[in-house]
N, C-alpha and C positions, 0 to 999 in steps of 0.2 A: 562197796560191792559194785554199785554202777559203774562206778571209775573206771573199776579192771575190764568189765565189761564193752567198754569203749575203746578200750588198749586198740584192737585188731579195727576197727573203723578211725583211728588218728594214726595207726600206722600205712593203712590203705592211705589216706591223702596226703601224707608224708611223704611218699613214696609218690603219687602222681605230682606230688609238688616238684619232687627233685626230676623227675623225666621227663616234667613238662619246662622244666628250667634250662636241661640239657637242650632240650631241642631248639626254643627260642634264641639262646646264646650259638650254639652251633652254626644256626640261621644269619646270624648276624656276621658271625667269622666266618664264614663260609662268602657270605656276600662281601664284605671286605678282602678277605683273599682273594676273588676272583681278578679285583680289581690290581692287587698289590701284584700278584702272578703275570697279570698281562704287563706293566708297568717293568718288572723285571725280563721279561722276556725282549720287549722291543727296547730296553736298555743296552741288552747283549748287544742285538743285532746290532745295533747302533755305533755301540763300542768299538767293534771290529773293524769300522770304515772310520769311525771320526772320533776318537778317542780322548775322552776328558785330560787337562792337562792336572798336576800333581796340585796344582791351586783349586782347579775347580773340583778334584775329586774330593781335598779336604774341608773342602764350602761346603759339598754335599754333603759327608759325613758328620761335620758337625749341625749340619740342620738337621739330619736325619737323629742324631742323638737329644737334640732341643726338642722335637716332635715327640721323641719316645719317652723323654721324661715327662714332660707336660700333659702324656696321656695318661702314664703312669700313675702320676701327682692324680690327675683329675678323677682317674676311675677311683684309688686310694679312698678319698673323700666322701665320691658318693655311695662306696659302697659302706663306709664307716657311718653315714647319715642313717641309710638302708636298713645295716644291721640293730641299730641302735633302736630304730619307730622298729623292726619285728619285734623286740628285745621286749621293749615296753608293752605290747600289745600281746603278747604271749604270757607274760609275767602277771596280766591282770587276766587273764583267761587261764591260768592256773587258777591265783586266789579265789575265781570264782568256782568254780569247778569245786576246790578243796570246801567253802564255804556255802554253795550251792547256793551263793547271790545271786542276785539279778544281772544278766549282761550275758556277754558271749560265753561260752564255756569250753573246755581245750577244745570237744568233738568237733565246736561250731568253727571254732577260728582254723581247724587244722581244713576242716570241709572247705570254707572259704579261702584261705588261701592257696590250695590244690584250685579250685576253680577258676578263682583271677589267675593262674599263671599260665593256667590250661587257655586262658582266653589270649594271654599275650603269645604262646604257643602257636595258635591258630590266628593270628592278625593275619598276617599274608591270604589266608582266604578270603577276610572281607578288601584288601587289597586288588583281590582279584576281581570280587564280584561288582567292585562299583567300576569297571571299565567301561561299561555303556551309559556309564550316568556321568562319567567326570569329560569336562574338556567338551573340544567342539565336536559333533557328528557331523561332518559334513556332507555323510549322505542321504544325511533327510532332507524335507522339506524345511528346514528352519536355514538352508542357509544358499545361497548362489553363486558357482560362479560367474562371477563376471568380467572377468579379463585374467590373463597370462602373459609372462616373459619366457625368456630361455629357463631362468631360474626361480621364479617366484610364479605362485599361483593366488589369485584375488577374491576371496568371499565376499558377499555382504550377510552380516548377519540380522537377521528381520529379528523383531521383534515376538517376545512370547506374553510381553502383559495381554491381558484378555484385553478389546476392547480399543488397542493401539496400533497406529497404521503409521508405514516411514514419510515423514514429511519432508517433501524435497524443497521446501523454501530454507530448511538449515542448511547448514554450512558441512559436508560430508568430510568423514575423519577417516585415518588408516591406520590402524592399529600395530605397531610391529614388534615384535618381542624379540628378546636375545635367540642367536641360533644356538647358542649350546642346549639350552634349556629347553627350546622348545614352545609349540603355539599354545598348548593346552592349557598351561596355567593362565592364558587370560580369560579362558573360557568357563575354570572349574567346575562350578556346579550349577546348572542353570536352572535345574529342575529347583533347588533351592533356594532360588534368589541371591546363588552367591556365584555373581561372573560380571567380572569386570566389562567385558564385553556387552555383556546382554542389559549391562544401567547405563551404557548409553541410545543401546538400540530401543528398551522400553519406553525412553522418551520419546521417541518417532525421527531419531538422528541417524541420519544416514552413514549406518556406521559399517566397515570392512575389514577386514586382517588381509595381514600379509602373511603369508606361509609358504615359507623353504620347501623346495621340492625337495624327495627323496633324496642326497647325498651317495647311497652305494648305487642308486641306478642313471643319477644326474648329472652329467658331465660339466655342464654349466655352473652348476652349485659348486662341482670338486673344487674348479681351477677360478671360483668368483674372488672379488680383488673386493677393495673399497670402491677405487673408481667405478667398476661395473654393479657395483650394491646403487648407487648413485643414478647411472642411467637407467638403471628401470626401476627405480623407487621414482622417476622423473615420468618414465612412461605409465607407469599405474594414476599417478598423479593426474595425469594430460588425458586420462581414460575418463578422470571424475570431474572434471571438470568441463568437457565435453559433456558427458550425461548430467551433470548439475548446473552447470554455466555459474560455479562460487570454487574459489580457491580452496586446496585443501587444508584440514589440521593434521596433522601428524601427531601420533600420539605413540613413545615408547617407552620398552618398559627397561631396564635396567642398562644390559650392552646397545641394546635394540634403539635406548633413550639416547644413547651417547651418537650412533652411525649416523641418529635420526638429527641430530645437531651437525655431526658433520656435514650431512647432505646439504643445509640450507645452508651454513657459512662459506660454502664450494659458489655460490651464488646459481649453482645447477637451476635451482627449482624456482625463482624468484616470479617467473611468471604462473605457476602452478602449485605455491604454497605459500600460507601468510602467516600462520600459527605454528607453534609448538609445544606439545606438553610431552612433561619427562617423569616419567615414576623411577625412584628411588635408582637414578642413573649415575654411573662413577664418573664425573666429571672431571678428576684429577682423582688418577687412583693412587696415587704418592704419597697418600693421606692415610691409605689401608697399608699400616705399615707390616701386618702380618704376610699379606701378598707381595707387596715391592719387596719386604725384607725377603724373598726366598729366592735362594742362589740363581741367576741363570746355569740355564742350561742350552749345549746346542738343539737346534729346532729336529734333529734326527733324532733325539732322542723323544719326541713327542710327537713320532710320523707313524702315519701307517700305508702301506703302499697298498692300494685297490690291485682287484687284476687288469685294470686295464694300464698298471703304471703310475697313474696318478696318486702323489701325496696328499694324505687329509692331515688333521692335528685330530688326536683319539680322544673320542670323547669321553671314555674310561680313566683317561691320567689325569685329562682336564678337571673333571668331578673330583678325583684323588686326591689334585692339587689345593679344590676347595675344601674336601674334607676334614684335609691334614692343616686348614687356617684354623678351621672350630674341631680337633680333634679331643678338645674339654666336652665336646658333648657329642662328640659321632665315634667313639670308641663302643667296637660292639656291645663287651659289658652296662657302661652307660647306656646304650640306648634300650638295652631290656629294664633299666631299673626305670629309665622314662616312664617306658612303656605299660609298666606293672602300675605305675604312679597314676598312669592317666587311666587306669582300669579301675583301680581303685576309687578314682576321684567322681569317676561317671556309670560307678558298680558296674563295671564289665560292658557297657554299652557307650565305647568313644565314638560310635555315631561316623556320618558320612565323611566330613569334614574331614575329618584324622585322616580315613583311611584313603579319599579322594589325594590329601596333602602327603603321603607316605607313597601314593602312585606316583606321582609326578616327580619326585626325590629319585625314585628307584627305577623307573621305566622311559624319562622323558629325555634319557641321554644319548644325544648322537654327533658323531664327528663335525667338525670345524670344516671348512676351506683354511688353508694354511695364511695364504692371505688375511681373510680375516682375523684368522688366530695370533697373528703375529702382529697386527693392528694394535687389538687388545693388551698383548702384551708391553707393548709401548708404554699404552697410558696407565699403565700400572707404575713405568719404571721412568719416565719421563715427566715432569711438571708441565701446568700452561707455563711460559714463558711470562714474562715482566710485562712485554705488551701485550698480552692477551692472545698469543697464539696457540693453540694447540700442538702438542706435540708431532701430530699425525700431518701427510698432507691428503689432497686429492687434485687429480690431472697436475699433479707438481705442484701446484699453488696452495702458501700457507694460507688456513682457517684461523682466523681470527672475529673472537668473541663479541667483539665493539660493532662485527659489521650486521648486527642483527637489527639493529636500529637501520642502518642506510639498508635494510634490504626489507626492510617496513613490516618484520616479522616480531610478534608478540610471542612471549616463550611462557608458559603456567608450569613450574616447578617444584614438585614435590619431595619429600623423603619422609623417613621413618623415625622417629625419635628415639627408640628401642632397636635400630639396626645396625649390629657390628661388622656388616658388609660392606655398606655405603653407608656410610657416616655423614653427618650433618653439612661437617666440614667438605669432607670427599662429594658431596652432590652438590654443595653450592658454592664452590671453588671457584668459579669464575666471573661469578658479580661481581667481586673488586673491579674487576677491569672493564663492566660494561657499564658507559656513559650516559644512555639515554635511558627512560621510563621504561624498559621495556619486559622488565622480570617479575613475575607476580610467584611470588616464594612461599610455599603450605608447608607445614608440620601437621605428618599425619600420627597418630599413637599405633603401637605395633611396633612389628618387626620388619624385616625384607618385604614379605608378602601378603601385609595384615592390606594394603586397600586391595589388592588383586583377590583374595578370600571373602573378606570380609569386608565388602563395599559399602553396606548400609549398617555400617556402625553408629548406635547412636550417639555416642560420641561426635565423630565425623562422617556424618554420609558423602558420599560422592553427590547427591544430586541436589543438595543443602549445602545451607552456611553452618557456620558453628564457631565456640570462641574457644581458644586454644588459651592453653596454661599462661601464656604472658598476657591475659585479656585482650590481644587482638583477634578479628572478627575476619574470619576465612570463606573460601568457597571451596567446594567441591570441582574436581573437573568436570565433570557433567555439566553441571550448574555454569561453569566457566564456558565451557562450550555453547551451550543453550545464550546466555546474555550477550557472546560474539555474533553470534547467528542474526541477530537482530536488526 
């Protein structure tokens, strides 16, 4: 008799389960089309001035078909996983119910799971609400500028340990992160002790970003090249070294790691930088064969004209492009079963981190310089060469890997072990061809963005040694920075 009695409260969360499922999944197609929509749009336009030839239209088509089975296949799986753990969890919340054992009971499992879905539902609220927690504020007191170009603007970020002041007897570094992506993710959470940024400012190192100016209001940023990312990655430089009187480190983080190599092997910087450190940077992106393998296409199809005329590369196709490399796990379906998983796993409370890491995914996209977009796209599609040249040049002159030694620069290079972005392979492609001592190579555990998140892992702090799976004994960049300083 209780049973029946429960009917109308397991139909109640049945029912919030199913309208809170719509909305989440909606959520997610809805943001995925916006992106597909824009990407079909400046296709058109595209089309009608510069039109795909009968080879490349069928390039596209069959990649476009490799992409929609491979989602298909993937959603397929997880949603068979999905079905299978409700299946089971439901079947033992019968028997109990019938036998009024110990354990969940249908009323409880139907309440609970109407509530977890109701929370993946409303994610995008707490995506909103950590906007003044995630990333850099730069207009507080925690940070300064201190110098400007035409297209780059120069922080320092002070320190927030209690009790810690910047000591100008180290060695000042410049922080500079990819410009698709964005400056935030090196900053992510500071309040929480999770920002790459702020472990090396809490040691008292004179530490700064660099940060793209606006794009739809900077005309400098639209029409910036390589060569001109160089002269004033040169002039921030020559800013810190004046105010420090010690050459600078450079520290980038993925594309940002790669420009930040170009720049020194250009011999640009030689009197105003000696180090380098690179986080999970595609050094030969010929390795990711998910990105080299996808068809070219002309650069009009991945333009967007400003009103003042000027072409960018859109930051919307760009993202798209990456999307559709991991589309096994950014297919909207898929990412609501993520989502319900990790609600599950952390009882509805995935905490800052999640939703900080789900901002910077969904909000930290913005247009290219076409120049630099098409830089990029090189070293995805072109190898280093045999001697050790880079695919790219700058002021016309090949970059070659071997001159890092005659230019007396030390490089600390890192990657991800767990990252199917930049691979092992893909970041440290270029030591075969460097001759001299000059490469100090880390294995961090993670993914793309496990040291940028999660810097004081105990496993590998950034600001500690630690011994990695082959039993050698590593350091952190921090730590690497601080023993240079010396």
């Amino acid at each position: 008799m209780q049973n029946i009695k429960d009917l109308p409260d397991i139909t109640t969360s049945w029912l919030r389960y199913i309208l809170a499922l719509n909305r989440a999944t909606n959520r997610e197609k809805a943001e995925m089309n916006e992106s597909l929509m824009i990407a079909l749009q400046i296709a058109l336009q595209a089309s009608k001035d510069n039109p795909m030839s009968l080879m490349e239209t069928m390039e596209v088509l069959q990649h476009s078909q490799q992409t929609a089975a491979k989602a298909a296949s993937a959603t397929q799986e997880k949603l068979t996983g999905y079905i299978f753990d409700q299946i089971q969890e439901l079947n033992q919340a019968f028997f109990n119910t019938l036998s009024n054992g110990e354990g969940e009971n249908l009323t409880q499992f139907a309440r609970r799971e109407a509530e977890i879905m109701e929370g993946v539902a409303n994610f995008h609220e707490q995506i909103e609400n950590i906007k003044d927690e995630f990333g850099f504020q730069f207009n507080t007191s925690g940070y300064k500028l201190v110098h400007e170009t035409d297209a780059f603007m120069l922080y320092q970020v002070l320190p927030i340990k209690q009790g810690v002041k910047v000591n100008d007897k180290l060695k000042p570094m410049i922080l500079v992160p990819p410009y698709m992506l964005g400056v935030h993710i090196l900053g992510f959470l500071p309040g929480e002790n999770k920002s790459y940024a702020h472990s090396f400012a809490n040691e008292g190192i004179p530490t700064y970003v660099r940060v793209v100016k606006d794009i739809m209001e900077t005309e400098a940023v639209q029409t910036m090249t390589p060569d001109g990312d160089c002269t004033q990655t040169k002039e921030l430089c020559a800013k810190l070294v004046e105010k420090h009187g010690k050459k600078v480190t450079l520290n980038g983080t993925c594309q940002g790691g790669y420009i930040c190599l170009m720049n020194i092997l250009s011999g640009t910087l030689t009197e105003v930088c000696d180090t380098l450190i690179t986080n999970v940077a595609p050094i030969d992106g010929t390795y990711n064969q998910d990105i080299s393998g996808m068809p070219p296409m002309h650069h009009d199809f991945i333009t967007t004209t400003l009103p003042n005329g000027n072409k960018v590369a859109n930051g919307y196709l760009l993202s798209l492009g990456m999307r559709f490399v991991a589309i096994d796990r950014e297919s909207p379906l898929i990412k609501v079963l993520d989502q319900i998983s990790l609600h599950k796993a952390t009882e509805s409370n995935p905490g800052k981190t999640t939703a900080a890491l789900f901002r910077w995914l969904l909000k930290e996209r913005v247009h290219l310089p076409l120049g630099i977009a098409n830089m990029s796209s090189v070293t995805f599609r072109e190898a280093i060469s045999p001697e050790g040249n880079l695919p790219v040049k700058l002021y016309d002159k090949a970059l070659n890997v071997n001159d890092l030694g005659k230019f007396g620069v030390k490089w600390y290079q890192n990657y991800a072990v767990r990252d199917d972005l930049v691979t092992k392979v893909c970041a440290t492609a270029a030591n075969q061809y460097i001759k001299d001592d000059v490469v100090e190579c880390v294995p961090f555990p993670g993914g793309h963005v496990a040291i940028l998140t999660s810097p004081y892992n105990k496993r590998s702090p950034v600001n500690g040694e630690f011994t990695g799976k082959d039993g050698t004994k590593y350091r952190g960049p921090v730590k690497f920075q601080l023993d240079i300083s010396k």
